[in-house]
TIGUBA-331715 format. One record per residue (C-alpha): x, y, z; residue in three letters. Coordinates in pm, 1 decimal, always signed. Layout:
<atoms>
{xx=X, yy=Y, zz=Z, aa=ALA}
...
</atoms>
This chain:
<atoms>
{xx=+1084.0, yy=-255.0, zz=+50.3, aa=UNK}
{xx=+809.6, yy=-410.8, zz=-148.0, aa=UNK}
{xx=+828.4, yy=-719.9, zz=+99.4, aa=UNK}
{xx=+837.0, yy=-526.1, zz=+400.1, aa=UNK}
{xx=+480.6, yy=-354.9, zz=+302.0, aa=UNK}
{xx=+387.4, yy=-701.3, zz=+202.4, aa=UNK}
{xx=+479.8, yy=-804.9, zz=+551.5, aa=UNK}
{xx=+346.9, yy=-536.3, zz=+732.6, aa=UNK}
{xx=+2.6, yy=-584.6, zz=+581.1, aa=UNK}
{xx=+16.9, yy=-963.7, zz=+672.0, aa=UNK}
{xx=+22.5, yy=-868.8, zz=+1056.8, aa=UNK}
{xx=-330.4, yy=-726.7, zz=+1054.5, aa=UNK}
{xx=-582.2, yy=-1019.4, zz=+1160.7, aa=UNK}
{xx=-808.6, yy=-797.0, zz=+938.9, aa=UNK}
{xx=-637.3, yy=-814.3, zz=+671.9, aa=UNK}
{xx=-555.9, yy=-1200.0, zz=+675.9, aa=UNK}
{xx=-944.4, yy=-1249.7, zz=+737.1, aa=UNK}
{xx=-1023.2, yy=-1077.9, zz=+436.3, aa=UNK}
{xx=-775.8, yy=-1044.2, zz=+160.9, aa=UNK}
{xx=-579.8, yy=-1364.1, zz=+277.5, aa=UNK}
{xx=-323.5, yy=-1414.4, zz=-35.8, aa=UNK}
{xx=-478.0, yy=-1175.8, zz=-235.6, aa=UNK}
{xx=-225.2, yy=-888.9, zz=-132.9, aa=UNK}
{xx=-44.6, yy=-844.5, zz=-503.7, aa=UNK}
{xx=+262.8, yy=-653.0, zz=-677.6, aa=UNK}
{xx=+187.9, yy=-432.4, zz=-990.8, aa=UNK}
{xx=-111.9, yy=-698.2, zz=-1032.8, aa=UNK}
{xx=-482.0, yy=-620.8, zz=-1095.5, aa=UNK}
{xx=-778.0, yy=-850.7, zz=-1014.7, aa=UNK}
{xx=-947.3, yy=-1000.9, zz=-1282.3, aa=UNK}
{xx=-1282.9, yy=-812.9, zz=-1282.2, aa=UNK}
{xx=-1518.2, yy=-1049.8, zz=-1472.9, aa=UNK}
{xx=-1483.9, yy=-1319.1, zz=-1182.8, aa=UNK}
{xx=-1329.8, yy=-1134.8, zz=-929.2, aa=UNK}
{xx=-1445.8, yy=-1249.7, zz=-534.4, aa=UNK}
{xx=-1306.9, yy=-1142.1, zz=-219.1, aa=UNK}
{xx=-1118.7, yy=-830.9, zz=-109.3, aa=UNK}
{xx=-765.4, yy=-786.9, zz=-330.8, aa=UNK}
{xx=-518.7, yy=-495.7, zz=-250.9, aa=UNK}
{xx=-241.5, yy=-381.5, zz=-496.2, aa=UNK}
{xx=+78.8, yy=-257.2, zz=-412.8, aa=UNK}
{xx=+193.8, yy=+9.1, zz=-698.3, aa=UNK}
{xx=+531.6, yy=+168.9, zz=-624.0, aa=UNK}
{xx=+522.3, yy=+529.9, zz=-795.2, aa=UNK}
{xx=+869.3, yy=+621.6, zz=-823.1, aa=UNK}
{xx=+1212.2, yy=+442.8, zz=-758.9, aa=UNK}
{xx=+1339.5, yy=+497.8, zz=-343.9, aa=UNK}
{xx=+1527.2, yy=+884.1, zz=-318.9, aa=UNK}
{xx=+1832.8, yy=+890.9, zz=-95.1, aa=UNK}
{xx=+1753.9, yy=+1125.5, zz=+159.6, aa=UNK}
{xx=+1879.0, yy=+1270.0, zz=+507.7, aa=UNK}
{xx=+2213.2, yy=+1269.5, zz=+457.3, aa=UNK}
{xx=+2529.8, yy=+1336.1, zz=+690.1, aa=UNK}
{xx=+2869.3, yy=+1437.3, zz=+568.6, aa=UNK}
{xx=+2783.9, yy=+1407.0, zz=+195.9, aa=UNK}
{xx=+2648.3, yy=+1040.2, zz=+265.7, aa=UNK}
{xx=+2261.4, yy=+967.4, zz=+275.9, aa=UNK}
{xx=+2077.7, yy=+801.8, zz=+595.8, aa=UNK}
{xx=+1750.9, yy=+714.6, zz=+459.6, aa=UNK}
{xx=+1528.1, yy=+617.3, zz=+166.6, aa=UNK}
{xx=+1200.2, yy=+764.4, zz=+86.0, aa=UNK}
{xx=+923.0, yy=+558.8, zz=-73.5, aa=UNK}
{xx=+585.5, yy=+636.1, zz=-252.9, aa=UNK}
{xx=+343.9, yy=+380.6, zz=-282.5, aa=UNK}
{xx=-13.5, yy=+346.1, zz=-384.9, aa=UNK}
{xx=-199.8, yy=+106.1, zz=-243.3, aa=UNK}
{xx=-551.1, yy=+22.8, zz=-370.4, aa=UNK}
{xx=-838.9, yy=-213.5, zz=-209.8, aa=UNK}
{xx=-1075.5, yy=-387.4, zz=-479.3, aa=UNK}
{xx=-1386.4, yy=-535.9, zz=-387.3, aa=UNK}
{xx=-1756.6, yy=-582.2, zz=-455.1, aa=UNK}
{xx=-1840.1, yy=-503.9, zz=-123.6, aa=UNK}
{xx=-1828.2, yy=-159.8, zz=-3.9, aa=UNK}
{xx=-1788.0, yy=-226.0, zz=+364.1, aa=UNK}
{xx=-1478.3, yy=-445.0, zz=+305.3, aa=UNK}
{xx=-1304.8, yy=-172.0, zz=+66.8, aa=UNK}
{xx=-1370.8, yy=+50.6, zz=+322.0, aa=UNK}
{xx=-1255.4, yy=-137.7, zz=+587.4, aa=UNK}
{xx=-942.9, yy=-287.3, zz=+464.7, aa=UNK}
{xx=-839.3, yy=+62.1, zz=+340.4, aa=UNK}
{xx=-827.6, yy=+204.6, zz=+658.0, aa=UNK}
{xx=-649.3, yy=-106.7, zz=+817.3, aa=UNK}
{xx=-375.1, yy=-23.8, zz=+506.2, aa=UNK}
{xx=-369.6, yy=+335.7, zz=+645.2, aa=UNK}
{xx=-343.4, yy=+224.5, zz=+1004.3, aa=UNK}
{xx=-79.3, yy=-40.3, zz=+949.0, aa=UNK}
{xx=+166.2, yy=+163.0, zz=+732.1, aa=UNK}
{xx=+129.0, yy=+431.7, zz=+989.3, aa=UNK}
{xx=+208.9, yy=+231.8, zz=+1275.5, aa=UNK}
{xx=+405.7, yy=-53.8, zz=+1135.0, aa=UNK}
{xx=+647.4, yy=+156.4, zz=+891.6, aa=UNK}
{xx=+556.7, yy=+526.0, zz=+959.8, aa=UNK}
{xx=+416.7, yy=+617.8, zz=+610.9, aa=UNK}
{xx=+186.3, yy=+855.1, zz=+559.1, aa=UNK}
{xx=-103.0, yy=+915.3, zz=+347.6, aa=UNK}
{xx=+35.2, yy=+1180.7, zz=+75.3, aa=UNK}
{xx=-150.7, yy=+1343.7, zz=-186.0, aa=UNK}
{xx=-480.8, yy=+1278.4, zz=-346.4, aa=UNK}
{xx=-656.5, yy=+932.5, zz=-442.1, aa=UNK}
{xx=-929.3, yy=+738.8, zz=-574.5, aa=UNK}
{xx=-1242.9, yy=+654.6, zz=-420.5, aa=UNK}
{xx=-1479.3, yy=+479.6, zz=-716.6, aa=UNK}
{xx=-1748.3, yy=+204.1, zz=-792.6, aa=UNK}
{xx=-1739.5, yy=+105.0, zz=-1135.0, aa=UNK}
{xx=-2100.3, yy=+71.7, zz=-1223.0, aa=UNK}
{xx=-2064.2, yy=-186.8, zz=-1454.2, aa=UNK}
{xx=-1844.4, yy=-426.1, zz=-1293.0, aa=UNK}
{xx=-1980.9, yy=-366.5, zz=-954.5, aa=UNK}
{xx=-1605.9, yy=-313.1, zz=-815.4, aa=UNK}
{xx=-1542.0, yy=-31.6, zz=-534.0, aa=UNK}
{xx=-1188.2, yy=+47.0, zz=-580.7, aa=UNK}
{xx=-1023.6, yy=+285.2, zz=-316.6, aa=UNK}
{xx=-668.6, yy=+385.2, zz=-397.7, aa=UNK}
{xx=-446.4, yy=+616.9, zz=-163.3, aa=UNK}
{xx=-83.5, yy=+704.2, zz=-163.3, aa=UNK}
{xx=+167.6, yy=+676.7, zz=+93.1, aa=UNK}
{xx=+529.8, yy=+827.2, zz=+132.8, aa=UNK}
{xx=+757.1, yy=+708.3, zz=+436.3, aa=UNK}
{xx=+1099.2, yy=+728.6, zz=+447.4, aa=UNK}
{xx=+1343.9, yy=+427.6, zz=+592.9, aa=UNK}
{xx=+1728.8, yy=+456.7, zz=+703.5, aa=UNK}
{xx=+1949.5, yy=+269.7, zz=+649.0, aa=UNK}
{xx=+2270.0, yy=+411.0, zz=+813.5, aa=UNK}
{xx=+2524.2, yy=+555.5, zz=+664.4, aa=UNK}
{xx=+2602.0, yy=+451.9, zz=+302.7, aa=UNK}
{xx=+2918.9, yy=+473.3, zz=+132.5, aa=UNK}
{xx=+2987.0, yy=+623.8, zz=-162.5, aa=UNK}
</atoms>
């Protein structure tokens, strides 16, 4: 599922503009020479079996956090609501829960970090 955020985020022409292949897994930026806009993808927890039919489950539900770094405050801003858009209408996840919304005064960095749980199915499993 990782990928298919990954992916997902790649279709924005926003996003390719301004994070190109900084779009990372469990991965920070380096802050002492950080440049450009970097987003992290942070699962939370391990995919649930959900939905289920006749003892067997139909989906998988997902929580990620996704955070935008950036010395610019227009681009974190921008590219985190592109992330919101995008998992909304290219997976169907929604925002979920609290987040961050910080500028580290000594590194210059605005960091916004949200959370997003979306289930997929996957048809009927077998046990």
């Amino acid at each position: 599922m990782l990928y298919a955020v990954y992916d997902a985020l790649k279709t924005s022409t926003l996003i390719t503009e301004k994070v190109d292949k900084r779009i990372k897994f469990y991965e920070y930026p380096p802050t002492e020479s950080m440049q450009g806009v970097y987003i992290v993808i942070d699962p939370l927890e391990p995919p649930k079996p959900t939905d289920y039919a006749d003892n067997r489950w139909l989906a998988e539900e997902y929580l990620y956090q996704i955070e935008v770094w950036s010395k610019s405050l227009a681009d974190t801003q921008a590219v985190a609501k592109e992330v919101q858009h995008v998992l909304r209408n290219e997976l169907g996840f929604g925002q979920y829960g609290g987040g961050v919304d910080e500028w580290d005064k000594e590194t210059g960095i605005y960091r916004d970090a949200r959370r997003y749980r979306g289930k997929i199915y996957t048809g009927l499993e077998e046990e």
